[in-house]
Residue frames as qw, qx, qy, qz and C-alpha x, y, z in Angstrom:
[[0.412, -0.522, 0.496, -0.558, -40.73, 32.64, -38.51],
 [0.387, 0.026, -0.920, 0.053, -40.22, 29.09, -36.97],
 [0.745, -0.344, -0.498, -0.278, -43.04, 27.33, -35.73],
 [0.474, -0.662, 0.324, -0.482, -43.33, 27.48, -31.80],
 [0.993, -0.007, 0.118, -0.011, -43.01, 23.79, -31.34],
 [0.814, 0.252, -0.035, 0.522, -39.57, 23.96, -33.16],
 [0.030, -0.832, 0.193, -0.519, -38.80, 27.43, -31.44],
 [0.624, -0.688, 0.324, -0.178, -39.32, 25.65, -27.90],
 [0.945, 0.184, -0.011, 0.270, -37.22, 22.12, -29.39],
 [0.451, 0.598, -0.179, 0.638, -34.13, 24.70, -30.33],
 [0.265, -0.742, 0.284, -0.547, -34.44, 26.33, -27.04],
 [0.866, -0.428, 0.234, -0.108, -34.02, 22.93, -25.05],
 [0.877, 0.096, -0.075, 0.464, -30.89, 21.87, -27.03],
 [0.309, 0.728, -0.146, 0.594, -29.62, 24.69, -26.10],
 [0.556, -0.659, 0.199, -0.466, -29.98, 24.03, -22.91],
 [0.990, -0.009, -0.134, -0.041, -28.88, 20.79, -22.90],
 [0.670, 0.442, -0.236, 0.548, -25.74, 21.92, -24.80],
 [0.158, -0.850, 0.285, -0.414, -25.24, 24.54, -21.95],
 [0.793, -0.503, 0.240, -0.247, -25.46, 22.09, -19.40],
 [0.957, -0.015, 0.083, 0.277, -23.05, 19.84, -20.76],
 [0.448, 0.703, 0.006, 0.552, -20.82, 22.61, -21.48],
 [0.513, -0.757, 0.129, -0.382, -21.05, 23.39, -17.94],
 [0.867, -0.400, 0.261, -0.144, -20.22, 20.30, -16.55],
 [0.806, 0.447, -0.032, 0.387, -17.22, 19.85, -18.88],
 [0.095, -0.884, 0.115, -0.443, -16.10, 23.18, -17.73],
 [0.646, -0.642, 0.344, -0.227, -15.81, 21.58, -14.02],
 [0.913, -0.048, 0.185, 0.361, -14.20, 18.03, -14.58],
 [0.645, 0.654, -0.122, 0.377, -11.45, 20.58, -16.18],
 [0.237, -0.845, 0.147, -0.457, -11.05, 22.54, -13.50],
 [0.821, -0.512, 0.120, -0.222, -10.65, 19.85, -11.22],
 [0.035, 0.639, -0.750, -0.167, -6.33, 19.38, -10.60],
 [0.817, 0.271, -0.497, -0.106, -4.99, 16.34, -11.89],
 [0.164, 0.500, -0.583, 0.619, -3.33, 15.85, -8.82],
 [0.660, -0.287, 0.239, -0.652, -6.35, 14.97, -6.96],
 [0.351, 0.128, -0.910, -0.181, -6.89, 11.69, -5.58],
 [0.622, -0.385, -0.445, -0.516, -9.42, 9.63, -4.74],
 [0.021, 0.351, -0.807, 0.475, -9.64, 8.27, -1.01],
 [0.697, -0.315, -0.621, -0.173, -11.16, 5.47, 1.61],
 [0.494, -0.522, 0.371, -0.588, -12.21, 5.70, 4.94],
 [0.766, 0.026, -0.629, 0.130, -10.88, 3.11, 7.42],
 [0.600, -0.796, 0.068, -0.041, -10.74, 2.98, 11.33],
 [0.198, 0.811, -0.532, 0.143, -7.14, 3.62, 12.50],
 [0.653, 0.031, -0.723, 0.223, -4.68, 0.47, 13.00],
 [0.684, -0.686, -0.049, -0.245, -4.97, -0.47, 16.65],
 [0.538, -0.484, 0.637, 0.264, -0.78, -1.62, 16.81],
 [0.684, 0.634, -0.340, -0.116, 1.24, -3.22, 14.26],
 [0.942, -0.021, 0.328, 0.069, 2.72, -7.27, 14.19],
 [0.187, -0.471, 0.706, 0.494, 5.72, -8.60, 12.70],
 [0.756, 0.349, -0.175, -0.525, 4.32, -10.18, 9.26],
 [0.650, 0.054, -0.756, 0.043, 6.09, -13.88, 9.73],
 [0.537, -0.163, -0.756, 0.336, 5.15, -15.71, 13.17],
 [0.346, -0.659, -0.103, -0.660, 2.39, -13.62, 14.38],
 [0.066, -0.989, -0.117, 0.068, 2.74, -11.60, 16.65],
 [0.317, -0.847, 0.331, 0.270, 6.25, -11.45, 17.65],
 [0.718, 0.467, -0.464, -0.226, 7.73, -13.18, 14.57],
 [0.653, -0.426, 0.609, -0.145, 8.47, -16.66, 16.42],
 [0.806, 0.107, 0.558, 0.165, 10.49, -19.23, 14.61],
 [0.656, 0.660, 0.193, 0.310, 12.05, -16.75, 12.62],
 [0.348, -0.555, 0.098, 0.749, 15.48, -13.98, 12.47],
 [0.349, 0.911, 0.066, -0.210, 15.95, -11.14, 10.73],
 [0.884, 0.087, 0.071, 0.454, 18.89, -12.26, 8.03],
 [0.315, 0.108, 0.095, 0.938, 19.57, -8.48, 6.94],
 [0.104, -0.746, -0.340, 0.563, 18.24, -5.03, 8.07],
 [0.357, 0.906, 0.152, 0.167, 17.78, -1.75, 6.28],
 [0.699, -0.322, 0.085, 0.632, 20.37, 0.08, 4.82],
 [0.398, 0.883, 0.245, -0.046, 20.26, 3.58, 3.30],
 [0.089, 0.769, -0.582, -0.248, 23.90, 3.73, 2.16],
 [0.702, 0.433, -0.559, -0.086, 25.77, 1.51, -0.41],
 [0.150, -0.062, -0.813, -0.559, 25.32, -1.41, -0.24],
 [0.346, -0.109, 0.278, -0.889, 21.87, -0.26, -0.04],
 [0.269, -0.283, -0.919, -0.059, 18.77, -2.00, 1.24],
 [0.302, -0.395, -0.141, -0.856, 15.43, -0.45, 1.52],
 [0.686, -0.407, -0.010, -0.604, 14.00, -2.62, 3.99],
 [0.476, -0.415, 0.737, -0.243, 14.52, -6.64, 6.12],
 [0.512, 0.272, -0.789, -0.203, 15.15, -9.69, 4.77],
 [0.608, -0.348, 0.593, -0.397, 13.31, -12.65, 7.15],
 [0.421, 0.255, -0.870, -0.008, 14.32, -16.30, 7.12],
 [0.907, -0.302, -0.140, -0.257, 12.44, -18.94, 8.74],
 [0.225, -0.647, 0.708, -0.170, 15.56, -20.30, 11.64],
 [0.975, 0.075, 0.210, -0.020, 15.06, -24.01, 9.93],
 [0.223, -0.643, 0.472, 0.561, 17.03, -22.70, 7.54],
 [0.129, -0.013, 0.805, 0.579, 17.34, -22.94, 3.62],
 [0.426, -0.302, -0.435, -0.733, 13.70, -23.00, 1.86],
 [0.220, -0.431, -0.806, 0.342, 12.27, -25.08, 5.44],
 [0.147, 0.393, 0.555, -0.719, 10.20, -21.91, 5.49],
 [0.241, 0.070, -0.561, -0.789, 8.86, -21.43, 1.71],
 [0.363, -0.424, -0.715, -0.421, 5.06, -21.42, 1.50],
 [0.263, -0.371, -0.641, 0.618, 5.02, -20.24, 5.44],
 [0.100, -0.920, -0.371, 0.076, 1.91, -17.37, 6.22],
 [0.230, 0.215, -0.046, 0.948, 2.48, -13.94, 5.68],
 [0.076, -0.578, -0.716, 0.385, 0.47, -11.78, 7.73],
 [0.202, 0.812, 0.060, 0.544, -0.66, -8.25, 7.20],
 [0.384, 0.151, -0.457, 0.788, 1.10, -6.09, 10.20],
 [0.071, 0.311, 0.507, -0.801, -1.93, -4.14, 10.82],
 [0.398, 0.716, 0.518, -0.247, -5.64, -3.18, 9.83],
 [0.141, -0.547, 0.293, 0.772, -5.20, -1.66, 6.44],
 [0.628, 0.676, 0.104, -0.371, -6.18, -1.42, 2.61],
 [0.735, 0.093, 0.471, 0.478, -4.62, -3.51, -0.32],
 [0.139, 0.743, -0.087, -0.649, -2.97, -0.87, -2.21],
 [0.254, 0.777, -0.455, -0.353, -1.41, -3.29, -4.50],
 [0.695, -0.109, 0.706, -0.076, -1.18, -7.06, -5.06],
 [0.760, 0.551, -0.132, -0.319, 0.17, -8.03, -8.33],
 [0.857, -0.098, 0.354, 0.361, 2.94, -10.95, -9.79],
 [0.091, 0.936, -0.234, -0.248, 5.59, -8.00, -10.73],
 [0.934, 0.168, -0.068, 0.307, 8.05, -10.90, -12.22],
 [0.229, 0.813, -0.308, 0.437, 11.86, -9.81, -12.41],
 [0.490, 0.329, -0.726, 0.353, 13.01, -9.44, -9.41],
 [0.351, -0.320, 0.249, -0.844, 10.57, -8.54, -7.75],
 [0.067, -0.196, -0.973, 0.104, 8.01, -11.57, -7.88],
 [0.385, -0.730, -0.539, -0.169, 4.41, -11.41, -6.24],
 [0.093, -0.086, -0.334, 0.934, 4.23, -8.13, -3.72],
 [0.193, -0.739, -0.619, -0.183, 1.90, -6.55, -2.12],
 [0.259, 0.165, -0.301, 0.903, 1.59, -3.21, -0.50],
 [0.327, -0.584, -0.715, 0.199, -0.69, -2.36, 2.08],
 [0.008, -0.537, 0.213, -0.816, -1.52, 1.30, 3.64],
 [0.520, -0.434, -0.722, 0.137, -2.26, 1.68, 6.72],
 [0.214, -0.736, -0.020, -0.642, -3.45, 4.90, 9.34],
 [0.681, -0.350, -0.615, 0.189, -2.59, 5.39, 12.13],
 [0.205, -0.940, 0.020, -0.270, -2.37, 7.89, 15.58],
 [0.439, 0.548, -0.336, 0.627, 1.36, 8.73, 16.49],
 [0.624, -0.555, -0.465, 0.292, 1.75, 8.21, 20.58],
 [0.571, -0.172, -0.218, 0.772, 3.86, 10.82, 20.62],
 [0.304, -0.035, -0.156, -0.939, 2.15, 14.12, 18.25],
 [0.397, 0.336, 0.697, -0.493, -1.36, 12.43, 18.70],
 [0.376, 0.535, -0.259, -0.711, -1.31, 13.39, 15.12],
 [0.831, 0.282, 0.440, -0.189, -3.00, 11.07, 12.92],
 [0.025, -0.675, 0.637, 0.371, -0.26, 9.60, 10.05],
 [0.890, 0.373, -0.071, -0.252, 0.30, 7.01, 7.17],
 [0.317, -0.397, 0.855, 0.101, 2.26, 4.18, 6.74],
 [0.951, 0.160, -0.218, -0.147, 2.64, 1.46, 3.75],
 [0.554, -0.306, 0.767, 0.105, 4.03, -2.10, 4.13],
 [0.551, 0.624, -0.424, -0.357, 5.49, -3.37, 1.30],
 [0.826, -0.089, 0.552, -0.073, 5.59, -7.96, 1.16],
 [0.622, 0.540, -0.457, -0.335, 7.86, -9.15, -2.36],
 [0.206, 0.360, -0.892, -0.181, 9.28, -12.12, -3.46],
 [0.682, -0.001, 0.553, -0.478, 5.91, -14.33, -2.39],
 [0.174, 0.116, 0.968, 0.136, 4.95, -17.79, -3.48],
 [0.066, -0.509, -0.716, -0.473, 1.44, -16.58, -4.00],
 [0.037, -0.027, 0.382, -0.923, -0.66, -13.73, -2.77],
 [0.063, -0.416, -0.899, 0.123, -4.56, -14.24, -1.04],
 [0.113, 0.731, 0.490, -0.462, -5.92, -10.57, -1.53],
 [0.433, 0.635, 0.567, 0.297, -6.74, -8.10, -4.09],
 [0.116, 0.292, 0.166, 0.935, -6.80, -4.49, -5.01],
 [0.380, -0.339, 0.108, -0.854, -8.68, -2.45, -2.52],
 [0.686, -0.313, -0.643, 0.134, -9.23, -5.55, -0.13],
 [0.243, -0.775, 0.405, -0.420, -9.41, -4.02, 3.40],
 [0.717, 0.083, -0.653, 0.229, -7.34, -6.23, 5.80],
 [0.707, -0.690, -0.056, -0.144, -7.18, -7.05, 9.60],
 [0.021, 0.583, -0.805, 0.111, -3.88, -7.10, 11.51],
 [0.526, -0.088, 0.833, -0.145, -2.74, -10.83, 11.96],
 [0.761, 0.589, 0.128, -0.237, -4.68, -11.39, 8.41],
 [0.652, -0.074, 0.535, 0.532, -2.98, -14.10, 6.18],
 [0.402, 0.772, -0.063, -0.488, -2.53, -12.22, 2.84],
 [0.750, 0.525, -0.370, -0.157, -0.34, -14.64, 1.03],
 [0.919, -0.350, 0.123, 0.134, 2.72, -16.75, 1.38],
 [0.402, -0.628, 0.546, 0.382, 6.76, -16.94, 2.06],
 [0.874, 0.479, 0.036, 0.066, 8.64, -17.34, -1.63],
 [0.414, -0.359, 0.456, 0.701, 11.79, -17.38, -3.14],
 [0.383, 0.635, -0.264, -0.617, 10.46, -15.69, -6.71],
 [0.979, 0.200, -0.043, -0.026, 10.16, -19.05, -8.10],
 [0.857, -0.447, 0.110, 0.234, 13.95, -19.92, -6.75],
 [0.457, 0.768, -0.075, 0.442, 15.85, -16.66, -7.70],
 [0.165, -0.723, 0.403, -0.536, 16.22, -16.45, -4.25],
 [0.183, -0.042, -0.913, 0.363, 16.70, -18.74, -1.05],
 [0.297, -0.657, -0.671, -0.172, 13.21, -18.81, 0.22],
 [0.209, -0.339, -0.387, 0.832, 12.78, -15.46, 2.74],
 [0.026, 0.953, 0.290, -0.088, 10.00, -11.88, 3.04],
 [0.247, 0.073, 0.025, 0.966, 11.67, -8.85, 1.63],
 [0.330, -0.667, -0.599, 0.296, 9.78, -6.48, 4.24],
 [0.298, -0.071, -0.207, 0.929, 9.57, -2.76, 4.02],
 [0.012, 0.723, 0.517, -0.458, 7.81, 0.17, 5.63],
 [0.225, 0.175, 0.199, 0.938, 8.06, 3.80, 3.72],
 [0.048, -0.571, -0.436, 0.694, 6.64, 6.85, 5.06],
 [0.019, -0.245, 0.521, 0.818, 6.68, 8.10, 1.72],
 [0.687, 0.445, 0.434, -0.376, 2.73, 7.38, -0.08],
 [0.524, 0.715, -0.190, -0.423, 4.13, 8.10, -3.41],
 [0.405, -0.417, 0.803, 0.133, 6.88, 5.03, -3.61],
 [0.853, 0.443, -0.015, -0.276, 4.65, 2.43, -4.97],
 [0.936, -0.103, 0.244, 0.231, 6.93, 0.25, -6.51],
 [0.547, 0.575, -0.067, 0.604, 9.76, 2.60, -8.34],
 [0.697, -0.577, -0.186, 0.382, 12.42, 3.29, -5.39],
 [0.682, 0.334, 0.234, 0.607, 15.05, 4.64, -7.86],
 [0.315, 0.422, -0.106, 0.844, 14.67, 8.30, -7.49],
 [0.446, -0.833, -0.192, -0.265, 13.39, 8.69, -4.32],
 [0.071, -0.611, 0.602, -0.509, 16.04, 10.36, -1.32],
 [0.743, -0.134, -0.647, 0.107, 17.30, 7.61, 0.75],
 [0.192, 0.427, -0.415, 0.780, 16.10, 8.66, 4.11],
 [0.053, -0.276, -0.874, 0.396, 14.08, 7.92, 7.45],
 [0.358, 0.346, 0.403, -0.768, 11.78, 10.59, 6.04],
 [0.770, 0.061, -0.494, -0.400, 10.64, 8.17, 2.86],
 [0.747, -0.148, -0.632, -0.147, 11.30, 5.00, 4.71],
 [0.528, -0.638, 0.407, -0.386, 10.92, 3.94, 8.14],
 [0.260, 0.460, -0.839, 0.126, 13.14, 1.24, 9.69],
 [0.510, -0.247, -0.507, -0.650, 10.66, -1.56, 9.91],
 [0.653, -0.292, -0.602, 0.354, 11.50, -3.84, 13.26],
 [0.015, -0.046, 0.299, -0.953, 12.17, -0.11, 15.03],
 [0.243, -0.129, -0.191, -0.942, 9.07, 1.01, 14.10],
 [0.663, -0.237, -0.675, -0.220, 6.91, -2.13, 14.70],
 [0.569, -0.104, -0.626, 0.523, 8.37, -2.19, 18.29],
 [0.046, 0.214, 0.057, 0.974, 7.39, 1.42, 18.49],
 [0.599, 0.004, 0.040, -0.800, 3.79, 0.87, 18.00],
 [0.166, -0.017, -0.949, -0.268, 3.25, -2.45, 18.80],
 [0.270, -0.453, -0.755, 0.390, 0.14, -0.96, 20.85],
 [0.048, -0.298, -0.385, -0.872, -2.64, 1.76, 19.85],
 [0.286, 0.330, 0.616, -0.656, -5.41, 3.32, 21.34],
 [0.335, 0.417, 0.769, 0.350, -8.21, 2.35, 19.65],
 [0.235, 0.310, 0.215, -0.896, -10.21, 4.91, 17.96],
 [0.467, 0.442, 0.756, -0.123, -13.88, 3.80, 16.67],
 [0.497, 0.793, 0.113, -0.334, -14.21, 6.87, 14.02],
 [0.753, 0.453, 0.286, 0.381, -13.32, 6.07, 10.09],
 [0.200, -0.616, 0.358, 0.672, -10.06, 8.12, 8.76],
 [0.681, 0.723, -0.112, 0.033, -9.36, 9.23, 4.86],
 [0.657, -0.232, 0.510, 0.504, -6.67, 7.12, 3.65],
 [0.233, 0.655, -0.487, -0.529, -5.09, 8.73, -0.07],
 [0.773, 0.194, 0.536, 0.280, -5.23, 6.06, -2.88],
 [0.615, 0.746, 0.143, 0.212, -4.05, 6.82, -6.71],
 [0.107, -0.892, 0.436, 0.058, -0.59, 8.05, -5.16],
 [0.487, -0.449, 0.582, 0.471, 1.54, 5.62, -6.88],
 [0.197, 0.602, -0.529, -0.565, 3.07, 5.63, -10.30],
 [0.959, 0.233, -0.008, -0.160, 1.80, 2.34, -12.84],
 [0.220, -0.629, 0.727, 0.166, 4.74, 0.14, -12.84],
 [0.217, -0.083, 0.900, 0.369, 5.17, -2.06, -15.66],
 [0.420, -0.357, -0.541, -0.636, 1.23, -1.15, -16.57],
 [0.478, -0.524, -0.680, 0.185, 0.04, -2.00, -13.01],
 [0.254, -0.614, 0.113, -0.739, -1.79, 0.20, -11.43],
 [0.141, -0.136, -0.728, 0.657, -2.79, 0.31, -7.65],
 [0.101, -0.697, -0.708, 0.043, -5.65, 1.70, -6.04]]
């Protein structure tokens, strides 16, 4: 017969082991699917992102196109013309979370991608929206930075001068985008048509209580992750 002392020992690792057995159990259970989320008061409107507010001292060179030849979102040009606007503020469009802020070389460049919440005038129904900022000279926030509309967040590039200097600018209703466009349906119900939309809502009622915003909904792209 074992000694009581070593009777009660044996009986606590056994416990132990339960417990961890337990709790091993759960984290299995729990879908992969799941993601994690942040709480943020809802945007209050939503700015053009060159020449806050109304994008002054700038045109829009090219607009979205979802048919060939396709374009996912707006090309803006400072109206000096040529690079006269390279290094110019970017803004953020509206209160929101950095979802994404990395130097994606290629063709991309620096980008950022923002999320942002907000309440629909029309369904009253509370809804998500990212903005998506590429080809920057240099970007001024981080992963999981929260941001203010009218907030600089970086600056106007040309991808170190693959391009003429200009903001490639898009919205996407879609959460799951993230940077890989490729097989997603080209349609107003992944992306939204960004000057429309801006114009839309350039004016929100505030609301003072914190929403859950989704993070971990995009795909690593090149090894970068998001929030």
């Amino acid at each position: 017969m074992l000694p009581l002392v070593a009777m009660l020992k044996l009986k606590r690792c056994e416990l132990f082991g339960f417990v961890f057995m337990l709790m091993l159990g759960v984290l299995l259970l729990v879908p992969s699917n799941v993601h994690a989320e942040v709480r943020m008061h809802l945007a209050d409107g939503f700015d053009f992102p060159v020449g806050k507010p109304d994008a002054e001292g700038y045109y829009r060179a090219r607009g979205m196109r979802l048919r060939p030849p396709v374009h996912f979102g707006e090309d803006w040009n400072g109206k000096g013309g040529g690079d006269s606007d390279l290094g110019d503020p970017i803004y953020a469009i509206a209160d929101g979370v950095v979802m994404f802020a990395y130097d994606c070389r290629g063709g991309w460049g620096p980008c950022i991608l923002l999320r942002h919440v907000y309440r629909d005038p029309q369904t009253k129904k509370v809804k998500y929206i990212d903005s998506q900022y590429a080809h920057l000279r240099s970007i001024a926030v981080k992963n999981g930075d929260f941001v203010k509309r009218g907030q600089q967040i970086g600056t106007l590039g040309s991808n170190r001068g693959m391009y003429p200097a200009h903001l490639h600018f898009e919205m996407r209703h879609n959460l799951t985008i993230g940077m890989k466009r490729e097989n997603v349906e080209r349609s107003l119900t992944n992306w939204a048509d960004p000057s429309s939309f801006i114009r839309a809502h350039r004016k929100l009622k505030k609301d003072w209580l914190k929403q859950s915003v989704p993070t971990g909904t995009y795909p690593p792209y090149k090894g970068l992750k998001g929030i």
